[in-house]
N, C-alpha and C positions, 0 to 999 in steps of 0.2 A: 584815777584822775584824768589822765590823756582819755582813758575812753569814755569818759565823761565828756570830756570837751569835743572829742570828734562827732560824739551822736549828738550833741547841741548845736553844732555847726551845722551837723547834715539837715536836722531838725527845721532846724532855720533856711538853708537853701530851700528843702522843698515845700517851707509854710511863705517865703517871701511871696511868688507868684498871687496865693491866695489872698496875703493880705494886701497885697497890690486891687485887687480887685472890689475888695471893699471899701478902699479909700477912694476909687474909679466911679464902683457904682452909685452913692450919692449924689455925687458932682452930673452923672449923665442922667441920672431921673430927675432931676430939677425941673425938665420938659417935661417929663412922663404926668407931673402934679399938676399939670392943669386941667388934664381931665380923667386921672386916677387919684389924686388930691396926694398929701404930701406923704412921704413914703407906700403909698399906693393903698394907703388905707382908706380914704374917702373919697368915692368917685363922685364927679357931677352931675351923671346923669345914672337913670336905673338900670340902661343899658349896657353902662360899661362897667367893666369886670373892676373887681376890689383885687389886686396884685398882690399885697401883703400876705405870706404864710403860703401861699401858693408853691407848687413842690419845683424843685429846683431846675430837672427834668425836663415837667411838664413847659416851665418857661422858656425853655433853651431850645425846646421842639417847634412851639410856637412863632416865636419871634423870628426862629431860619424860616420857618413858612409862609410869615410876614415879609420877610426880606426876600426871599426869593419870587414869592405873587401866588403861591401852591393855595395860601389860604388867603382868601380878597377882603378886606377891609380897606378902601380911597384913604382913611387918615392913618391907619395902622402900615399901609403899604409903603402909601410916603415917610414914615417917622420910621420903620424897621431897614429901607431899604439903604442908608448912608450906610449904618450900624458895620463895624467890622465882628467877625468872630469874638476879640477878646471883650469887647463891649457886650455883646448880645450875654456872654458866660456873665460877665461884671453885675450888668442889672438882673441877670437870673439868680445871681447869688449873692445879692442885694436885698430883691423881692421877697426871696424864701428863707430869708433871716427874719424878716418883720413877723410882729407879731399879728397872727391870722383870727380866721374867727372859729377857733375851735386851738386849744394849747398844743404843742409838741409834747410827744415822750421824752 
């Protein structure tokens, strides 16, 4: 029973951070919907990319690259370059929760 409860504790400290993140990344893509549309499934234009199902990774690479200027987009440079670390991870593991265009394993 105790070691029941020590590995639910431990369990719990290191799922807190993550599920901090998911209750984060919502709230900070609310911007992201006006021109990826609402959980970055619908963009407004043909140009820009659909965010949903996108791999987690791939997001968290991007968006430093946004934010630091390594990869140039005027509206992505400005909207990436506030962003802190735990935001940028937040909407990466946000986006590649949605469902995409093609299912997960």
């Amino acid at each position: 029973m105790i070691r029941a409860l020590a590995l639910g504790a431990s369990l719990l400290a290191v799922l807190t951070p993550a599920l901090a993140g998911d209750e984060a990344g919502p709230k900070k893509a609310e911007v992201c919907a006006a021109c990826h549309g609402p959980a970055g499934k619908k963009p407004t234009t043909p140009e820009t990319p659909r965010l949903a199902g996108q791999e987690y990774d791939y997001l968290v690479h991007v968006l430093i690259d946004y934010h630091k200027g390594t990869r140039v987009s005027p509206i992505m440079n400005a909207m990436a370059k506030p962003l802190t670390d735990k935001e940028i991870h937040d909407l990466a593991s946000y986006y590649s929760r949605q469902d995409g265009l093609t299912s997960k394993r």
